[in-house]
Backbone as JSON, one array per atom type, in Angstrom:
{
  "sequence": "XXXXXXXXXXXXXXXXXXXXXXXXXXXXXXXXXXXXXXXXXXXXXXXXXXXXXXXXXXXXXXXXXXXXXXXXXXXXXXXXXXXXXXXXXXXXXXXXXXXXXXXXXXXXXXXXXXXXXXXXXXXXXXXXXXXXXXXXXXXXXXXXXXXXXXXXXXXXXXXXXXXXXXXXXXXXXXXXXXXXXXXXXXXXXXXXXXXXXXXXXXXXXX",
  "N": [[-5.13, 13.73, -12.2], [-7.46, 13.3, -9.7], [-7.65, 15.07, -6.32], [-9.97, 14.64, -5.28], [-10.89, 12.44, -4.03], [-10.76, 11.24, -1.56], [-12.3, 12.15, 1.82], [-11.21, 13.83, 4.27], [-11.74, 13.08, 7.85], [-13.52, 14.01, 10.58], [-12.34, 16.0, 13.02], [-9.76, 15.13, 12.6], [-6.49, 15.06, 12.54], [-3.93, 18.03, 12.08], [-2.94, 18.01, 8.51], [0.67, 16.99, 7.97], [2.21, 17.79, 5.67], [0.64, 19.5, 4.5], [1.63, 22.72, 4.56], [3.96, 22.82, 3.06], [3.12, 21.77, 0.29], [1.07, 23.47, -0.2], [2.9, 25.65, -0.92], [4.22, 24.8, -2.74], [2.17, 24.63, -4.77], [2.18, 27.69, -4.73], [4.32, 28.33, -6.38], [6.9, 27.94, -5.25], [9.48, 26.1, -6.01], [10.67, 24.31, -4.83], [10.36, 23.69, -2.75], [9.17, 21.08, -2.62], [10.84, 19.0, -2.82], [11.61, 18.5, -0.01], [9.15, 17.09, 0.18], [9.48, 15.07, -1.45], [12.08, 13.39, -0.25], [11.2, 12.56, 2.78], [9.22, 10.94, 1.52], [10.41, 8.98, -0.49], [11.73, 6.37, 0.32], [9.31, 5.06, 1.88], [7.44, 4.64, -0.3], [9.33, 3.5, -2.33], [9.93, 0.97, -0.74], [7.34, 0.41, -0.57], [6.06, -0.19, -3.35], [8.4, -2.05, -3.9], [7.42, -4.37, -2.14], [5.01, -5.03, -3.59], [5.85, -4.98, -6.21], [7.99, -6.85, -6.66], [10.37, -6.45, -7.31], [13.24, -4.67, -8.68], [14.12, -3.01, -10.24], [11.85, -2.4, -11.31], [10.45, -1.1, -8.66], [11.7, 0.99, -8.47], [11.04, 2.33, -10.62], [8.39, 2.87, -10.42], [8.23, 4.24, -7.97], [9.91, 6.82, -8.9], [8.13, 7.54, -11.06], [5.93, 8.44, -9.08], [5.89, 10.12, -7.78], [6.73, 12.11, -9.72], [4.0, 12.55, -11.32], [2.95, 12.98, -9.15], [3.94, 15.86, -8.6], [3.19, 16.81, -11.54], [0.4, 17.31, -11.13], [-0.02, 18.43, -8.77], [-1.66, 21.15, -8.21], [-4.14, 19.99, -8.18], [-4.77, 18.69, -5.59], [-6.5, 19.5, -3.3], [-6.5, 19.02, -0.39], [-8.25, 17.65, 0.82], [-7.55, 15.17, 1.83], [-5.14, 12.99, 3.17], [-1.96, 14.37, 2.46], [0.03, 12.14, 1.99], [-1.49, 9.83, 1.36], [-2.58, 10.36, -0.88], [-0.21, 10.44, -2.55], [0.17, 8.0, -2.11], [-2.16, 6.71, -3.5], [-1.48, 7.32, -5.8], [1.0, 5.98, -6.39], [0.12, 3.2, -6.16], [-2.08, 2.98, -8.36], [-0.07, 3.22, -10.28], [1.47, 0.82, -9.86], [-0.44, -0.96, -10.08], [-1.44, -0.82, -13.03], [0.97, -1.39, -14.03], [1.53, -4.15, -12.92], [-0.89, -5.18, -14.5], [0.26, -4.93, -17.1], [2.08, -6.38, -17.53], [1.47, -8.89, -15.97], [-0.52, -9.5, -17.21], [-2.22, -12.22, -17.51], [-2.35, -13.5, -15.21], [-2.78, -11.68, -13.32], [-4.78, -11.12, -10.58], [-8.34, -9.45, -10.12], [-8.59, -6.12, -8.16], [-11.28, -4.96, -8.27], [-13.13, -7.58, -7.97], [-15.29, -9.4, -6.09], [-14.83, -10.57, -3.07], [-16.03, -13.53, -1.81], [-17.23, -13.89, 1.22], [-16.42, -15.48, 3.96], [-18.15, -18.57, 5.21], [-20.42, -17.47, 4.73], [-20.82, -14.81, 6.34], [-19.95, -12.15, 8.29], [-17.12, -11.14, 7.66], [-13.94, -10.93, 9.76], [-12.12, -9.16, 11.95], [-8.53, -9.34, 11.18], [-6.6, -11.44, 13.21], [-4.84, -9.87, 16.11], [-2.3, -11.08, 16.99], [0.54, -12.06, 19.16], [2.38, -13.02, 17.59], [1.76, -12.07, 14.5], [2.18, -11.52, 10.96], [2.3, -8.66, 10.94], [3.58, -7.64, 12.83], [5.67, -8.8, 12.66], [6.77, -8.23, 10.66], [8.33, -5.75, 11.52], [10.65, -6.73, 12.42], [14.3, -6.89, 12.07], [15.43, -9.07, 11.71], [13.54, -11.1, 10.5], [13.4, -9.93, 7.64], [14.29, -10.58, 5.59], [12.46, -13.16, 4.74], [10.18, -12.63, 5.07], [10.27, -11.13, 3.12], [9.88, -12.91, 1.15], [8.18, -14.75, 1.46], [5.89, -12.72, 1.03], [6.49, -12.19, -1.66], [5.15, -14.59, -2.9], [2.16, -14.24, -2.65], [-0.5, -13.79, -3.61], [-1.46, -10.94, -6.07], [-3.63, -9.5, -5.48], [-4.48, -9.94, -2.66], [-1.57, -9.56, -1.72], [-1.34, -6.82, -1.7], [-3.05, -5.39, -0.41], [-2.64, -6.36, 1.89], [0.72, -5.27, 2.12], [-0.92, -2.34, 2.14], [-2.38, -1.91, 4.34], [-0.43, -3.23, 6.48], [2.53, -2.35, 6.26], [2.57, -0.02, 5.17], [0.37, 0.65, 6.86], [-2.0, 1.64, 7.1], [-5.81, 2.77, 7.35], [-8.4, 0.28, 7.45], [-10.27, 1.76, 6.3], [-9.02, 3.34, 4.72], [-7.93, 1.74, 2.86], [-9.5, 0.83, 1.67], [-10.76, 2.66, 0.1], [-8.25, 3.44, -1.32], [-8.08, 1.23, -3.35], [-10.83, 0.66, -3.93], [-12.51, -1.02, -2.78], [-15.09, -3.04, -1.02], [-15.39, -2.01, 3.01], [-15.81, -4.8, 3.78], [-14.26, -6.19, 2.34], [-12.18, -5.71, 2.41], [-10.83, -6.24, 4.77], [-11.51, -9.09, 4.7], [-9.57, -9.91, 2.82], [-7.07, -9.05, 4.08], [-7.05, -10.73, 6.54], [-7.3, -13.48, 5.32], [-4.67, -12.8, 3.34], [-3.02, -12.62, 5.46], [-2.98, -15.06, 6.75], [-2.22, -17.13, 4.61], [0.05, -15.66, 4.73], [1.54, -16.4, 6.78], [1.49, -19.13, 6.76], [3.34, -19.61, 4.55], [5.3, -18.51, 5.7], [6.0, -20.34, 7.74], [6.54, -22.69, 5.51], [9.47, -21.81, 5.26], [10.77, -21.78, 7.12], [11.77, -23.91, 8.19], [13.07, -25.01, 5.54], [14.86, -23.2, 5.82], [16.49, -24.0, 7.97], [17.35, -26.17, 7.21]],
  "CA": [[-5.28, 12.99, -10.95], [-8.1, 14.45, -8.74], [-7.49, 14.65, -5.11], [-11.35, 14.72, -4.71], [-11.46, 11.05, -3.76], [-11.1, 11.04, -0.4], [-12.6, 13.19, 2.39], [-10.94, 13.74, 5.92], [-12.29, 12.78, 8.62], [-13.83, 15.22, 11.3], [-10.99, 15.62, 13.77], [-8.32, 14.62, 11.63], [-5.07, 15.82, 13.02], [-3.69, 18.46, 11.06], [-1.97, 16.99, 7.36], [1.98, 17.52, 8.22], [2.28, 18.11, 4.7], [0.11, 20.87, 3.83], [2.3, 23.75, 4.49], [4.71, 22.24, 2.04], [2.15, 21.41, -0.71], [1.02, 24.81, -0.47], [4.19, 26.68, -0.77], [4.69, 24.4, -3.74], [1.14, 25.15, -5.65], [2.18, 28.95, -4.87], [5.29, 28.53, -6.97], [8.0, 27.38, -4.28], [9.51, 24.15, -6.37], [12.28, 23.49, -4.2], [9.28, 23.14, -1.11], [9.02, 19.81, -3.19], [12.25, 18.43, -2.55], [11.39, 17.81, 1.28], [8.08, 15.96, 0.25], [10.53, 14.01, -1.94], [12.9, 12.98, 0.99], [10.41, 12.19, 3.42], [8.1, 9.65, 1.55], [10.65, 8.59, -1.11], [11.96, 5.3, 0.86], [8.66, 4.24, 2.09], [6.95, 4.69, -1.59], [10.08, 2.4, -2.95], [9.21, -0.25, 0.34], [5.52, -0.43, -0.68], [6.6, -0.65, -4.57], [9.27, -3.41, -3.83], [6.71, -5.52, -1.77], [4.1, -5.0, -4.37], [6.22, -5.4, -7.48], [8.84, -8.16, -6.19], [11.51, -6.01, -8.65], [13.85, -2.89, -8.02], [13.89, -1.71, -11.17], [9.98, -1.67, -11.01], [9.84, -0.26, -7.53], [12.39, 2.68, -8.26], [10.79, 3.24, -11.98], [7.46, 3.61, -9.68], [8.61, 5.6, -7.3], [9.89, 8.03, -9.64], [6.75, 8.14, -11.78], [4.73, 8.42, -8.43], [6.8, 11.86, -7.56], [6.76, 13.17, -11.58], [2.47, 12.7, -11.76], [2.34, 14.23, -8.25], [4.11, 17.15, -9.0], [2.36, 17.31, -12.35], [-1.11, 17.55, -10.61], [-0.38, 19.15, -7.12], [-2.23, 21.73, -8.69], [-5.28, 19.53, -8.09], [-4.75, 18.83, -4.76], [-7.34, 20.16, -2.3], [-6.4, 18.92, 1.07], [-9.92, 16.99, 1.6], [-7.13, 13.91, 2.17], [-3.63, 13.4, 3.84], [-1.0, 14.29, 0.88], [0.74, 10.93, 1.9], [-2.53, 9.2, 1.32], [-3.01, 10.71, -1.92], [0.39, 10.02, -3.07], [-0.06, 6.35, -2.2], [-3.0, 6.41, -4.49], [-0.83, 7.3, -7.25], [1.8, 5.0, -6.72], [-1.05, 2.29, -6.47], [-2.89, 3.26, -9.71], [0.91, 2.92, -11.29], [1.79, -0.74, -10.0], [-1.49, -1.89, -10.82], [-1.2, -0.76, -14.24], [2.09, -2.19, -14.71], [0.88, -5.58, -13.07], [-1.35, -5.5, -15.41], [0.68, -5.15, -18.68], [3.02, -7.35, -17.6], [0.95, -10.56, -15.9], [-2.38, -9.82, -17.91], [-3.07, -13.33, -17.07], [-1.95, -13.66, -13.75], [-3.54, -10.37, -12.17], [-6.47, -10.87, -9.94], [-8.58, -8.09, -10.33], [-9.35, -5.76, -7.04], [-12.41, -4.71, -7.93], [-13.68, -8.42, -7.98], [-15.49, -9.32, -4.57], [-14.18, -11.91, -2.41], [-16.99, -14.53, -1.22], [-17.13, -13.64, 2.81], [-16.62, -16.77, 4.96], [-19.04, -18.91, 5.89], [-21.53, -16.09, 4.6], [-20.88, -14.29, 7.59], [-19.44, -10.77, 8.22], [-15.7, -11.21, 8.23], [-13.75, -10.49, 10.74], [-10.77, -8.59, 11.4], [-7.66, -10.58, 11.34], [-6.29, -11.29, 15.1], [-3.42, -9.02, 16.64], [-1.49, -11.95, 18.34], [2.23, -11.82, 19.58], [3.64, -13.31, 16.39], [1.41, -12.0, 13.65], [2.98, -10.88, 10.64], [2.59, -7.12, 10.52], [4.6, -7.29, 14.05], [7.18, -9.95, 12.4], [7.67, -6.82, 9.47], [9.52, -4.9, 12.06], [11.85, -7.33, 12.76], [15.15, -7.08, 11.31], [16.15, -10.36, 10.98], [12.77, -12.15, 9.55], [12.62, -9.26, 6.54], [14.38, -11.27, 4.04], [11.9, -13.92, 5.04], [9.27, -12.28, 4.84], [9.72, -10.76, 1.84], [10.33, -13.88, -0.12], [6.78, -15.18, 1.2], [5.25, -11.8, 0.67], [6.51, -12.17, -2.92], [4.5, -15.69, -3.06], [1.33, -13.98, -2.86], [-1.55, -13.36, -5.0], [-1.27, -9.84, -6.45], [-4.86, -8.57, -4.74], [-3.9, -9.91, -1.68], [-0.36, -8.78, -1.26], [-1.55, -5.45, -2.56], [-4.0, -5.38, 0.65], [-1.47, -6.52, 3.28], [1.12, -3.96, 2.11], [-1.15, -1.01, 2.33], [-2.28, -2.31, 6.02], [0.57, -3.53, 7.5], [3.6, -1.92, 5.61], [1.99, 1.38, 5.27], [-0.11, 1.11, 8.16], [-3.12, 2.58, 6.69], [-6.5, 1.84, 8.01], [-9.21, -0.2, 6.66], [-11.55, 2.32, 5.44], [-8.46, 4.16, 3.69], [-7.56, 0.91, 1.87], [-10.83, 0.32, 0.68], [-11.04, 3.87, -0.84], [-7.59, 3.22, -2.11], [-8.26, 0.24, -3.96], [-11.97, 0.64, -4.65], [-13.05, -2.11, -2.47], [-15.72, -2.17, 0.42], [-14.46, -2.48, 3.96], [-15.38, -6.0, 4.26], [-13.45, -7.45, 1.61], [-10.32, -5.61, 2.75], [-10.71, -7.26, 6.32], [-11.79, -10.62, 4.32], [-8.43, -10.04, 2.4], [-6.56, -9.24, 4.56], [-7.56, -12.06, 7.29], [-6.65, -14.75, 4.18], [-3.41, -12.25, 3.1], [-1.81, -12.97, 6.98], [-2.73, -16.79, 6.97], [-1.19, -17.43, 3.79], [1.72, -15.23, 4.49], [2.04, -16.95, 8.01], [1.53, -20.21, 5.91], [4.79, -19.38, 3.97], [6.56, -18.52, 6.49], [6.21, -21.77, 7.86], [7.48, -23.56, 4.95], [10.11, -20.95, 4.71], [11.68, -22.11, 8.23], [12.69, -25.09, 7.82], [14.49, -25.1, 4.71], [16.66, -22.11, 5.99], [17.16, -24.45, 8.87], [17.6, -27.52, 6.93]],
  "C": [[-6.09, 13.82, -9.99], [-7.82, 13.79, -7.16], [-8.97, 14.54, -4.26], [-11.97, 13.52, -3.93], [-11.87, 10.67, -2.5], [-11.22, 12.4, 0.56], [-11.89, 12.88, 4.32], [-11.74, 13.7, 6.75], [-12.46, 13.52, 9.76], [-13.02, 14.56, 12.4], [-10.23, 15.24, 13.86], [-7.67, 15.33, 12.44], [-4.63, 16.48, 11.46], [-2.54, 17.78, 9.67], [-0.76, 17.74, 7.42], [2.54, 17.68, 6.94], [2.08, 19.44, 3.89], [1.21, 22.03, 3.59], [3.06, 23.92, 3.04], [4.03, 22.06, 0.83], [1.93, 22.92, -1.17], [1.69, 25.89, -0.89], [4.56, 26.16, -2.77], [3.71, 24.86, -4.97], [1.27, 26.61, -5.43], [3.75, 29.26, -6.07], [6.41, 27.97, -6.56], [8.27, 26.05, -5.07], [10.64, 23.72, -5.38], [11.72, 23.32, -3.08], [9.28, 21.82, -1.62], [9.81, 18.44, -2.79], [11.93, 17.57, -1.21], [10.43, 16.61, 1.69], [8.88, 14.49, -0.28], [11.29, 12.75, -0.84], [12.34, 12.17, 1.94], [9.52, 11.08, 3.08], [8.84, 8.59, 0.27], [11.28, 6.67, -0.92], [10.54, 4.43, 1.16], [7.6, 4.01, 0.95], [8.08, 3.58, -2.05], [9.75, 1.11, -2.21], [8.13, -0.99, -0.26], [6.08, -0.73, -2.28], [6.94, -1.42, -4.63], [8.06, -4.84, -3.26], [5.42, -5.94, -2.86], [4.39, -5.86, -5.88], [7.56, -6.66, -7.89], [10.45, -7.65, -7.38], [12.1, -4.57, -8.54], [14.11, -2.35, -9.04], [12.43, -1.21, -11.49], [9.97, -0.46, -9.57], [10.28, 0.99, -7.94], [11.75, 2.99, -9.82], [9.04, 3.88, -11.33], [7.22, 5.0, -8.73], [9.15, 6.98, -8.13], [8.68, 8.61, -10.53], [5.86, 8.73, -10.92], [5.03, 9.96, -8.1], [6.36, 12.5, -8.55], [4.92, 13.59, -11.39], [2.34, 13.42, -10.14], [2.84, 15.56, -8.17], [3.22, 17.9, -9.98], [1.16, 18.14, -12.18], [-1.18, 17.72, -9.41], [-1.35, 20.13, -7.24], [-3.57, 21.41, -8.1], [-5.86, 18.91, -6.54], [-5.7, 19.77, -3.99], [-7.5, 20.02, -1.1], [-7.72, 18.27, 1.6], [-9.35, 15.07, 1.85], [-5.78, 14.12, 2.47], [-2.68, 13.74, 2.67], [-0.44, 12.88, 0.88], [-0.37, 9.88, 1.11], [-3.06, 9.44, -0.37], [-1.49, 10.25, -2.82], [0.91, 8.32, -2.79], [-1.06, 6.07, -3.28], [-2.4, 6.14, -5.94], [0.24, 6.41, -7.56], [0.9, 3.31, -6.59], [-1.38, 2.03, -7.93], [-1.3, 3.19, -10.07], [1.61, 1.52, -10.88], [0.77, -1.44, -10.38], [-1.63, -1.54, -12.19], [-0.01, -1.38, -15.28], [2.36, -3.57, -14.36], [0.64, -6.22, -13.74], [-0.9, -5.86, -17.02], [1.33, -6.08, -18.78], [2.58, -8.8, -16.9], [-0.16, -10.28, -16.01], [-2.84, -11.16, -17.04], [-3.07, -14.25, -15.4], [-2.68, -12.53, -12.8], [-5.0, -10.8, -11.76], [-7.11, -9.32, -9.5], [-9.17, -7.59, -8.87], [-10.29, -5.71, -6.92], [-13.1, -6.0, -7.9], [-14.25, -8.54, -6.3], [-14.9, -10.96, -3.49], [-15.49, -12.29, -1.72], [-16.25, -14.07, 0.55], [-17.02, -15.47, 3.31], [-17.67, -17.09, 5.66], [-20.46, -18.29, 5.87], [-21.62, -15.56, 5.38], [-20.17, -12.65, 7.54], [-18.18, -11.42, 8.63], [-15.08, -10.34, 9.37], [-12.58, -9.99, 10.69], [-9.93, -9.39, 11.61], [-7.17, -10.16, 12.57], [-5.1, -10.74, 15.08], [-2.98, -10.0, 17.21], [-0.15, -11.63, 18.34], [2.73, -12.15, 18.23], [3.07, -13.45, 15.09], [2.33, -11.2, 12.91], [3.03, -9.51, 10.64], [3.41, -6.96, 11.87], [5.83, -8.11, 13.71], [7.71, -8.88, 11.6], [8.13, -5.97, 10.24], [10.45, -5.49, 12.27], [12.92, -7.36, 11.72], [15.4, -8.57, 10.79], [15.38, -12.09, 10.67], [12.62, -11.06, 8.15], [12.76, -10.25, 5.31], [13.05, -12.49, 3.96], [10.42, -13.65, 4.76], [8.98, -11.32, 3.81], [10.05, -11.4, 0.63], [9.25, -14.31, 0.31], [5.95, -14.13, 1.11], [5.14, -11.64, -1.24], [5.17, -13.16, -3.85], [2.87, -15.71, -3.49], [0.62, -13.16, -4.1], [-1.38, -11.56, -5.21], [-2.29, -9.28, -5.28], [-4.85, -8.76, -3.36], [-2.43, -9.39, -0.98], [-0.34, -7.03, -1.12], [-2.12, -4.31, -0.85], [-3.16, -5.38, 1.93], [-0.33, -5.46, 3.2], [0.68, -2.65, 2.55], [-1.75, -1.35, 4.22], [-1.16, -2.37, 6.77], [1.95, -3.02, 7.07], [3.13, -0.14, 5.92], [1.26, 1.8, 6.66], [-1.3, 2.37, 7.73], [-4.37, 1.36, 7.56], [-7.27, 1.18, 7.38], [-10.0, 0.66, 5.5], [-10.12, 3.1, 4.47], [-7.82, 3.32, 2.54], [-8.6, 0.89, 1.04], [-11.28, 1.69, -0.26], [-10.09, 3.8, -2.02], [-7.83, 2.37, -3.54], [-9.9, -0.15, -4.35], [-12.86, -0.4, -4.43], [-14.21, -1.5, -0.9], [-14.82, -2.81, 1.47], [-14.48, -4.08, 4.02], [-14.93, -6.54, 3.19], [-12.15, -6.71, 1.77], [-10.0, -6.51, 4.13], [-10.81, -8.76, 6.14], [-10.28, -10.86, 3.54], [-7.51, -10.18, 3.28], [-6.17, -10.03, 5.9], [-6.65, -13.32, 5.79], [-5.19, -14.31, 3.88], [-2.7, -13.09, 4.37], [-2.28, -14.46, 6.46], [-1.79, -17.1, 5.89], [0.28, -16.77, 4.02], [2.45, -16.1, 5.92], [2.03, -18.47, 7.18], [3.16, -20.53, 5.19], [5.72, -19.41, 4.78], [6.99, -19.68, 7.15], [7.15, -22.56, 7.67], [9.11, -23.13, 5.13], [11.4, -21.49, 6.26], [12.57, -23.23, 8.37], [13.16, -25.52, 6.92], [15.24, -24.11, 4.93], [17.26, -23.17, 7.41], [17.89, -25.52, 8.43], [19.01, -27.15, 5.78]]
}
């Protein structure tokens, strides 16, 4: 696993990781433990929304830990460690997507037709979009039964945005896409998921 992929960005804030990483590629394994702790909940989160299954998310999450230990080694700090161990738990749900709905997986690297042939746009911040409804306690179940609904390459997209809270350009490195088809995704990701939610209201009311 090379960490060569991505390059920080001039005037990055320092990676609250490093120290820890370092201690660990000097020998220190029990510096490991804390990286563990710290990203092991929101690695199972993005897993669960990704893979709609908790024995997937937690067999991810543990693989995503095992291969970054394996290859901390390779690690070079030219990206956040969190950022790098999102990659890897990425590259292991899309592999197990794949084995398991071959014919169902839409592939990332495909390009999404822009709207209107136009430069997409980013999707709108309003009061009751969903990445501000995913803090709410008491739409999660709700929103993660129409998060399930979605297309693999889109859900995939809205997770690492609005779950993770990564930015555009670090999705599109993630996932191997350019920026505008993560902003064209994720623009279509929210409507459809606001779409769902919709339906999703009035049969819990009804």
């Amino acid at each position: 696993m090379s960490s060569g992929q991505f390059t920080a960005a001039a005037g990055a804030p320092a990676d609250p990781d490093l120290s820890l990483v370092r201690r660990v590629q000097a020998g220190d394994r029990e510096a490991f433990q804390p990286l563990v702790r710290r990203y092991e909940h929101t690695l199972y989160r993005m897993a669960m929304a990704i893979m709609r299954n908790s024995a997937d998310a937690e067999e991810i999450t543990q693989e995503t830990f095992l291969r970054a230990y394996e290859h901390l080694h390779q690690f070079r700090g030219e990206s956040r460690f969190s950022t790098w161990l999102t990659q890897i738990a990425i590259n292991a749900a899309r592999m197990r997507l794949r084995k398991s709905h071959a014919a169902l997986w839409e592939s990332l690297d495909e390009p999404v037709s822009q709207e209107q042939g136009g430069t997409p746009r980013e999707a709108p911040d309003t009061h009751d979009n969903p990445e501000q409804s995913l803090q709410r306690s008491e739409t999660r179940e709700h929103i993660a039964q129409a998060l399930s609904g979605l297309p693999a390459g889109y859900r995939m997209v809205l997770v690492l945005r609005d779950l993770q809270e990564l930015s555009t350009q670090e999705t599109a490195k993630l996932l191997k896409l350019s920026d505008a088809n993560v902003k064209t995704r994720l623009l279509r990701a929210r409507q459809m998921l606001r779409q769902r939610l919709a339906r999703l209201a009035p049969a819990e009311r009804g």
